[in-house]
N, C-alpha and C positions, 0 to 999 in steps of 0.2 A: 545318720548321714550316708552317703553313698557306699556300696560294698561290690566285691566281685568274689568268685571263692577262687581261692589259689591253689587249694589241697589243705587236706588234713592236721600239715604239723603247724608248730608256731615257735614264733621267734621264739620266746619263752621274756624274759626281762630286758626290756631296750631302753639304753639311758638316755638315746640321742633319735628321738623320733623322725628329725630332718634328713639323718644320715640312710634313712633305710626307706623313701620317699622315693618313688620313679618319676621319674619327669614327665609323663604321661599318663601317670593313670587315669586319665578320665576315659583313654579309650576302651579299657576293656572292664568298667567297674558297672555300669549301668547295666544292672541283669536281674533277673529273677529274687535274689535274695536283697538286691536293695529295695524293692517293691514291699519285701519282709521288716527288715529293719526301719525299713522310713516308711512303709505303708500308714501306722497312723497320721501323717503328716499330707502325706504325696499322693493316698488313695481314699482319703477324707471328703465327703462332698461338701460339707461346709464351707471348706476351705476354696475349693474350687468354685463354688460360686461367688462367695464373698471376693473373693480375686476378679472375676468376668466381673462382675457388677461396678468395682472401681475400675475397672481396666472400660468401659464403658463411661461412666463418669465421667472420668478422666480425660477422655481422649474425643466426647463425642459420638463414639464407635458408631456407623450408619451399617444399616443392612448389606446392602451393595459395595460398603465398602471391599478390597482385597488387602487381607490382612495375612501377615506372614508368622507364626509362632514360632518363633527361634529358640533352639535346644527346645522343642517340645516335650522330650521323656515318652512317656506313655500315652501323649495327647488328651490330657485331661480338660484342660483351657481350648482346646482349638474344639474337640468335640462336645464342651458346652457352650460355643458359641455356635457351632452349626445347629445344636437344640433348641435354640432361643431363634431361630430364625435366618443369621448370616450366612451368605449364600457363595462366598469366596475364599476361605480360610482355608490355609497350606502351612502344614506344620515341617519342621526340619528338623533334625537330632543325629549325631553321631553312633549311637547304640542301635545296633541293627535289631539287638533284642527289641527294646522299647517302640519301634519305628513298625516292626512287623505288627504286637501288641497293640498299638493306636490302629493300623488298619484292620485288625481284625474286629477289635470293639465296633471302629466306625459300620463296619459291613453290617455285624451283627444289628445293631442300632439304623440298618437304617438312615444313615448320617453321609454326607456328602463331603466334609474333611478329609484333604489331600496330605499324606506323608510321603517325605522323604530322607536318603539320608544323605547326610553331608558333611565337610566344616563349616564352621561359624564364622570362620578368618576368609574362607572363599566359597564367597556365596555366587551359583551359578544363576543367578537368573537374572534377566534383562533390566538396563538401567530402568529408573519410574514405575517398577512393575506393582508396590504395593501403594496404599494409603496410610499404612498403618506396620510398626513392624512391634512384636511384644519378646519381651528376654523376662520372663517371668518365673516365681521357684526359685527365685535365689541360683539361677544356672550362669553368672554373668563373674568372672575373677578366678577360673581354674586351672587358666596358663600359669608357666614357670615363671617368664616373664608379662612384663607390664606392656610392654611392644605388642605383644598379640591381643591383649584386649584391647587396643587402641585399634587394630589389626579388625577387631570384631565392628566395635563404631564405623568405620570409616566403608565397610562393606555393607554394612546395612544403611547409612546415608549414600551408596552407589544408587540401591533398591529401591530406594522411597522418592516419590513424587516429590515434587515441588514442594514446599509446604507442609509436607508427611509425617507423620509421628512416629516418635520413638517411647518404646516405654519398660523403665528399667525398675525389676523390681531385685534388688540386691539388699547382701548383708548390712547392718549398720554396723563400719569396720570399728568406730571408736567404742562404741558401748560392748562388740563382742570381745575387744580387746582388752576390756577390764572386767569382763565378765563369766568369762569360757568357763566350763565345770573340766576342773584338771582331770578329774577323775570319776565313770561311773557306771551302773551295770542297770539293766533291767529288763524283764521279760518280753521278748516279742509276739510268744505265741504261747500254747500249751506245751512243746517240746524244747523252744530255742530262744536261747538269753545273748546277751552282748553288750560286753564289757569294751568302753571306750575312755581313752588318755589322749590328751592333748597337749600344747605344748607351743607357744610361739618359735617362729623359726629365730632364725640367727640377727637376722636384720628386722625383725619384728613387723615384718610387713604380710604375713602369712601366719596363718592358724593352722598348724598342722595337727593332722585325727591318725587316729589307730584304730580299729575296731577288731573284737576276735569276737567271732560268732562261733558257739557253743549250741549242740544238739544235746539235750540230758542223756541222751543216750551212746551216742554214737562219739561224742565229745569235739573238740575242734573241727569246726568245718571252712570256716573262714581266718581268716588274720592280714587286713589287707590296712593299706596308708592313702590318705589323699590329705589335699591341702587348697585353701580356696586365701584370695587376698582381699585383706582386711581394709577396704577403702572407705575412708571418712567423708563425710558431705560433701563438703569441700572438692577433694581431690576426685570425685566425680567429677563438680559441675564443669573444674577447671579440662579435665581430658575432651569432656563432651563439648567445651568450649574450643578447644583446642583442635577438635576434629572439623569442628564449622557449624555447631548445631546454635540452635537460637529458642528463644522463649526457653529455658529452663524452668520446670516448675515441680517443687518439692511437693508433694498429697501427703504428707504426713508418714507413719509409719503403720508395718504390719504386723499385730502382734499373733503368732502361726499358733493354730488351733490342734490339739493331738486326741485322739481317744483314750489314748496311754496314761498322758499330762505330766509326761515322763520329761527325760533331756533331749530338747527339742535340738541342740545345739545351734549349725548356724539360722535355724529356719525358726528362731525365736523370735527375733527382733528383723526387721527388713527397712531400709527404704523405698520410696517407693516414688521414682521420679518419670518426669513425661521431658520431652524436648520435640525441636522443633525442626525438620529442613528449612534449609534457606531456600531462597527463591533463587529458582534456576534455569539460564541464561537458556538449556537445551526444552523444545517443547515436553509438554505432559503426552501419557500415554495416547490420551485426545484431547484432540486439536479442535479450540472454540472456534469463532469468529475472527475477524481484524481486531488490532489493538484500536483501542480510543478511550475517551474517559469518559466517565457513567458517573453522573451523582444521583444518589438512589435517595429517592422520601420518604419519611416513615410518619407515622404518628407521634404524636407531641408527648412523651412521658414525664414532665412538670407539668399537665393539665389533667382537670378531672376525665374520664372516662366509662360514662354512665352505664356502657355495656359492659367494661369488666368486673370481677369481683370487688364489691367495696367501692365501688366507681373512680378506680385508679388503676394505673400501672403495678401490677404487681412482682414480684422477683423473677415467674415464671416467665414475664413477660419479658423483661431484661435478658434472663438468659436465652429466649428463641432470638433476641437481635443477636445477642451476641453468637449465635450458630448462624444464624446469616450471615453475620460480616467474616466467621470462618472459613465458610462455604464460599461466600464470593472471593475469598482471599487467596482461592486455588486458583483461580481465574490471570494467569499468567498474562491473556491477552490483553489485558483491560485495568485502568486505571479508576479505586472509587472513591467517591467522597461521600457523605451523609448529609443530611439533612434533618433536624425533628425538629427544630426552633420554630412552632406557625406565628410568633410573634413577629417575628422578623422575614418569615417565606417569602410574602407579596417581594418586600424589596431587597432581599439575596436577590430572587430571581431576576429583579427589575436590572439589578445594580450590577451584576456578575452574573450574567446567563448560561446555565449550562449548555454543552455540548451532545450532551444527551439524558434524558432520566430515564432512569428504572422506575415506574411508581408503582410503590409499595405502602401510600399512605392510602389504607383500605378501613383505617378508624375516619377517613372525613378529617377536612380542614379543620382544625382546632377539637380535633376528637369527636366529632358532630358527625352522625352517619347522614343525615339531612345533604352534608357539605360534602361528599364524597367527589361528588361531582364537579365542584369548584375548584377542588386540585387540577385538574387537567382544563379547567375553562383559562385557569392563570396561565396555565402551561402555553394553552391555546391563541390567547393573547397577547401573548410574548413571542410566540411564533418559535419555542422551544420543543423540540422532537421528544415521544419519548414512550412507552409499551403502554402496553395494556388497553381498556374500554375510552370511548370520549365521553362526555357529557351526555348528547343524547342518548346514548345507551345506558350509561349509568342511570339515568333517571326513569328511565322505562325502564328498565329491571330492577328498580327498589320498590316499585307498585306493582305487588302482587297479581293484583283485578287487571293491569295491561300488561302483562305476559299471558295471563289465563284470555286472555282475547286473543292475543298474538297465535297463540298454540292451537285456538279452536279452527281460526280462518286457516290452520295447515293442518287442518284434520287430525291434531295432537290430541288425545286424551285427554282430561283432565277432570278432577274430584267434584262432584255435586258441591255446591257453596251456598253461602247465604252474606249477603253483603248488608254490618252493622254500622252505620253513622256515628260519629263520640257523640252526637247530641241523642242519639236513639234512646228513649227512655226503656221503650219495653224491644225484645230482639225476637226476629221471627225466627219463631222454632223451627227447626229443619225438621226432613221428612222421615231421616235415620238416625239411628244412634248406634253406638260411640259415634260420636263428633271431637273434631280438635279445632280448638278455639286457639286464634294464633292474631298479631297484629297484620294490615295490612302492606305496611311498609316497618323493616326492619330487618336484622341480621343477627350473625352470630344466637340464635335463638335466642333473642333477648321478647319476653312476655311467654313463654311457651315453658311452662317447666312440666313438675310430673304431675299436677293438678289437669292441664290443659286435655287431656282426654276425658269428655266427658260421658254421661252414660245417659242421662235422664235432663228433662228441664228444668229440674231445682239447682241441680249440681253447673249446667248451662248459666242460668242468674247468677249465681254467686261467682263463677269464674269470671265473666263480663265484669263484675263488680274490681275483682281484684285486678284484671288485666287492666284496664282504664286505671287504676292506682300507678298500676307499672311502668303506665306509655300512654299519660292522657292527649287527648285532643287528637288520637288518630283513630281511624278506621278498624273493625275489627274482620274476619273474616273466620265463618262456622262453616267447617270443610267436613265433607264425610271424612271419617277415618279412613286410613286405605290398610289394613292388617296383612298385608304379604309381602314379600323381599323387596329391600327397599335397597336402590343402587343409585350411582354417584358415576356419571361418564365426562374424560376431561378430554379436552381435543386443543392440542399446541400450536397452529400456522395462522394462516389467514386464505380467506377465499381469493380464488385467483393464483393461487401460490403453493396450496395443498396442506393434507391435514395428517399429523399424528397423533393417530387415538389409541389414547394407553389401555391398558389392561383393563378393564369395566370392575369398579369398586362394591361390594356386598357388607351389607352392615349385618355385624353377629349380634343380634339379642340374645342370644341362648345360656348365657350365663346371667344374664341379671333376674332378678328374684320375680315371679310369677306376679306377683301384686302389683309389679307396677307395668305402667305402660309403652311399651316399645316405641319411643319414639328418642330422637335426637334432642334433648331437652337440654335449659338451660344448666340445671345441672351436668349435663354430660361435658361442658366445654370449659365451666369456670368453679365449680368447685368439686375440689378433690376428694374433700370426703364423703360424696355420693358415690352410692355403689352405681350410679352410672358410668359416673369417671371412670370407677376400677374396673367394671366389668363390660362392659361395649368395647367389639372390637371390628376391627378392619379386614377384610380377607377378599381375595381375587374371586371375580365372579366364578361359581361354576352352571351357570345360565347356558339352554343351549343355544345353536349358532340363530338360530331363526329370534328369538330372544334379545341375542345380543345387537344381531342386525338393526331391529326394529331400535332400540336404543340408541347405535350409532345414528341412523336414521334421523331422528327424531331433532335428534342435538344437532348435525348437521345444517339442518333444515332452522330452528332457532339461531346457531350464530349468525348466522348470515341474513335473515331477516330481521335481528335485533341489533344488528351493525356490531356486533363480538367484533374484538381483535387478541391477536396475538395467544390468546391462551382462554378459557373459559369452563367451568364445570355445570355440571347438570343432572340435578338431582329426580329422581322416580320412585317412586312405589307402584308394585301392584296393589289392587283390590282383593275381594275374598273370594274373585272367581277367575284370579292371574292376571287379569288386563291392566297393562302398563299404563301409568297415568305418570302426568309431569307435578311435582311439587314446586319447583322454582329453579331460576336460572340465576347465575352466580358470574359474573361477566369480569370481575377482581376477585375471583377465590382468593382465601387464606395462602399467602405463603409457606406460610411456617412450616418448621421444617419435620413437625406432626402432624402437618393437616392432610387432610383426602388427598389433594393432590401431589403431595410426596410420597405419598404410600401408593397412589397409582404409580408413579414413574417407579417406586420401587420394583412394582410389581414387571416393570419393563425390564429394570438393569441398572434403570439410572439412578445414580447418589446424587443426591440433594444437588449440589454443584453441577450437575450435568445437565439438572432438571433449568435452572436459576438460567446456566448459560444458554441450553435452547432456547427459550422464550427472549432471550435477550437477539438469539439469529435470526427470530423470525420476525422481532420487530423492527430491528436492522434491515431487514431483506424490504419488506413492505416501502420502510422508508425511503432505501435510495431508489428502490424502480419507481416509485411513486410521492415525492417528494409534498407532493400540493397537497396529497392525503394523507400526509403524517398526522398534519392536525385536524383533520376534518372531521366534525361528528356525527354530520349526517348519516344515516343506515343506509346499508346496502337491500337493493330490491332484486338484484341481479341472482342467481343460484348458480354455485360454479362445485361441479365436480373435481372429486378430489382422488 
């Protein structure tokens, strides 16, 4: 446990370990030789990741989120969260040793992790300032009294957003209070050992420690006391309740990992709970739109679902709603309801018409990509306001063969093709190879797995064969392959209104295995144990400016002649001699809070929430200057700079 050195001598025999306890020592105990004694515990990397990875779990933890690391120590947590990506995290701690220590690693590493030092009782930084605040390491019960850790809650629910998480990883007071080792000694290095006694205090609400640290040579160097409070489940959730926090949720317990596997003391057993801010009355750091209520539609999860794994709803599936309705749940201005029932859709909407939709049913009425379009035709019928593509658009962007005309009359690029009928018995061989055999209407690559590049006309037959298993009675489409960087550009307004274009998206192959073929395949989006899954990844374009223009370009020029609204992605590959070529247009990208267009707004700043509420101003903005065209699905012919 925690040490400081005091000098050389020692008490020698103390019968009454509470009596010789300072009331403060936590401020000057965090220093170099605790780093010694709790090093296997505290400078452990297992530990430290196994912590971030449930501290992520847990909590959702997004890129963009700003996350605060309370009593960070040596910043072991906040700088393996800046390693993994997170691009906001500000650590705090009392120990000026520990505080200097975490900046120096961070500088060395390379790492963007902000320290400070401070109390824990008075935390200076502006109300709403985090998403996220973590008390991790068992650093949470080292006050005299119970007043200052309530003292500690009530400062970091000042700090946290609306909605905001808390996340406490503390002792388990009941199990360590029948479990404490009275007595014990063991080596910490090659030169220095320490012998530790413990002792419940008086009122048995406290564990108090002794520790004498021992040089074999030089002999006592330490002999220092602290004391942490023993709180049971319970008397958690009740202070946390007590402070105003909400949703409380127990994750079970941590059982702390040592090199030693010596007496871990309190960092043996841990709980490990998450809570909630309430919603609150003062706006968020950013300010959305006007208040009004939104009922969002989703896909039907009691029906089958041909395009996902197993042709159903699967867990993974369950849990991105359930990060959307956490996301939208930050959303202070705005009131929402759900929808996934399509048994009942037509007449909800007939019978109780919303005030506004979000549509987010991007599986098609009744899970039917065919029907994607028929959600906003009801919408449109009912004279219901609401984002995203109308009908005419949706329907022209699920046919491949009329977007590749669309693109060619705007002098867009696009891949050599060869168009196959379901009824085609024999398919005309194209003129190149590799070729990728893909359906002509469909998504989420469904018919397109790692087979679908092909090399030769044998290998051509047999995929035809199996893709028409996959997706009978449609269209196929034999595209040159395009082998060069393959990018993803999403643009947020509308014409007339102007546009936000994020960060231009680059897909990583460079980790997946040689043999197969670089492409976005059905494996890479529904099953997890393809090393596609694991190993394709997402990264900011580094394309030069002349590159990225023509990109922006390109997609500009499509939303607006394919009647896009509110939001829209666009997909390219080059060929083998750089020239950008269009793959398809995507006029309801994925929401999800892992798809392409998250990971672009990441790339901007924006947390999921941010991302969810612009597309919701822009479809707002559209609606009230232009009312008669909320529902209208005719395309735009018009080209309006942005």
């Amino acid at each position: 446990m925690p040490t400081q050195t005091i000098g050389p001598r020692t008490l020698g025999p103390v019968s009454d370990l509470e009596r010789h306890l300072p009331a403060d020592w936590w401020k000057s105990l965090f220093n170099s030789l605790y780093l010694k004694t709790d090093g296997d515990v505290v400078e452990r990397e297992e530990n430290t990741v196994e912590e971030v990875e449930l501290l992520i779990k847990a909590t959702g933890l997004e890129r963009n989120d700003r996350l605060l690391d309370l009593c960070c120590g040596q910043g072991r947590h906040s700088l393996e969260l800046a390693r993994r990506g997170y691009r906001h995290v500000v650590g705090l701690d009392r120990s000026r040793y520990l505080v200097h220590l975490a900046r120096r690693r961070a500088t060395q590493a390379g790492l963007s992790a902000a320290f400070h030092e401070g109390d824990a009782r008075k935390l200076r930084f502006p109300p709403n300032s985090f998403d996220c605040v973590a008390v991790l390491g068992n650093s949470f019960g080292y006050f005299e009294r119970e007043e200052d850790d309530v003292a500690v809650l009530k400062a970091i629910l000042q700090v946290l957003r609306s909605r905001g998480r808390l996340v406490l990883d503390v002792v388990d007071g009941e199990w360590a209070r029948e479990h404490f080792e009275p007595r014990s000694w063991e080596w910490i290095d090659e030169n220095h050992f320490v012998c530790r006694e413990r002792a419940l205090a008086s009122d048995r609400q406290r564990l108090v420690s002794r520790e004498v640290v021992v040089h074999a040579e030089r002999g006592v160097i330490a002999d220092q006391f602290y004391a942490e409070r023993l709180y049971p489940r319970g008397r958690v959730f009740a202070l946390l309740e007590q402070v105003g926090y909400e949703a409380i949720r127990d994750h079970g317990v941590l059982i702390g990992g040592s090199d030693r596997n010596q007496d871990l003391g309190m960092m043996a057993r841990r709980l490990y709970l998450t809570a909630q801010a309430p919603r609150k009355t003062e706006p968020a750091v950013r300010k959305g739109p006007q208040q009004g209520a939104v009922t969002v539609l989703l896909g039907d999860p009691s029906l089958p679902d041909p395009v996902k794994r197993d042709g159903c709803f699967n867990p993974e599936d369950i849990d991105t709603t359930e990060k959307l309705k956490d996301a939208l749940a930050e959303l202070d201005e705005y009131r929402f309801t759900y929808i996934d029932n399509h048994a009942s859709l037509v007449s909800t909407l007939r019978s109780e018409p919303p005030e506004f939709v979000f549509n987010l049913c991007d599986e098609g009425f009744n899970n039917d990509a065919f029907m994607e379009l028929h959600v906003p035709s009801f919408l449109e019928m009912l004279g219901i306001p609401y984002t995203g593509a109308g009908p005419a658009c949706l329907a022209t962007c699920y046919n491949k063969t009329l977007v590749r005309g669309y693109a060619q009359a705007l002098d867009i690029p696009v891949p050599l093709e060869t168009y196959s009928n379901p009824d085609d018995q024999a398919a005309t061989i194209p003129s190149t190879f590799p070729a990728l055999v893909k359906p002509n209407q469909g998504d989420s690559s469904i018919g397109i797995t790692q087979r679908a590049v092909v090399t030769g006309p044998q290998e051509l037959m047999e995929y035809l064969q199996e893709i028409r298993q996959v997706v009978p009675n449609r269209p196929v489409l034999i595209q040159e392959f395009l082998s060069g960087t393959e990018y993803s550009v999403a643009l947020v307004g509308n014409a007339g209104f102007g546009f936000r274009q994020l960060p231009i998206l680059e897909v990583d192959y460079s980790d997946l295995p040689a043999e197969l073929p670089r492409i976005l395949s059905y494996e890479s989006k529904w099953l997890p144990d393809s090393p596609y899954w694991s190993t394709i990844r997402h990264r900011e374009s580094t394309a030069n400016e002349d590159t990225k223009r023509k990109l922006y370009d390109y997609s500009l020029l499509l939303f607006e002649r394919l009647g896009c609204r509110d939001y829209a992605r666009f997909d390219f590959r080059t060929d083998a001699n750089g020239e950008i070529k269009l793959l398809e247009v995507n006029p309801n990208p994925s929401w999800c809070w892992d798809g392409k267009l998250n990971f672009m707004a990441g790339f901007a700043g924006l947390r999921y929430a941010e991302l969810l509420v612009e597309i919701l101003r822009v479809a707002r903005e559209r609606i009230e200057v232009s009312p008669r065209a909320a529902t209208a699905g005719s395309t735009s012919a018009t080209r309006t700079t942005s």
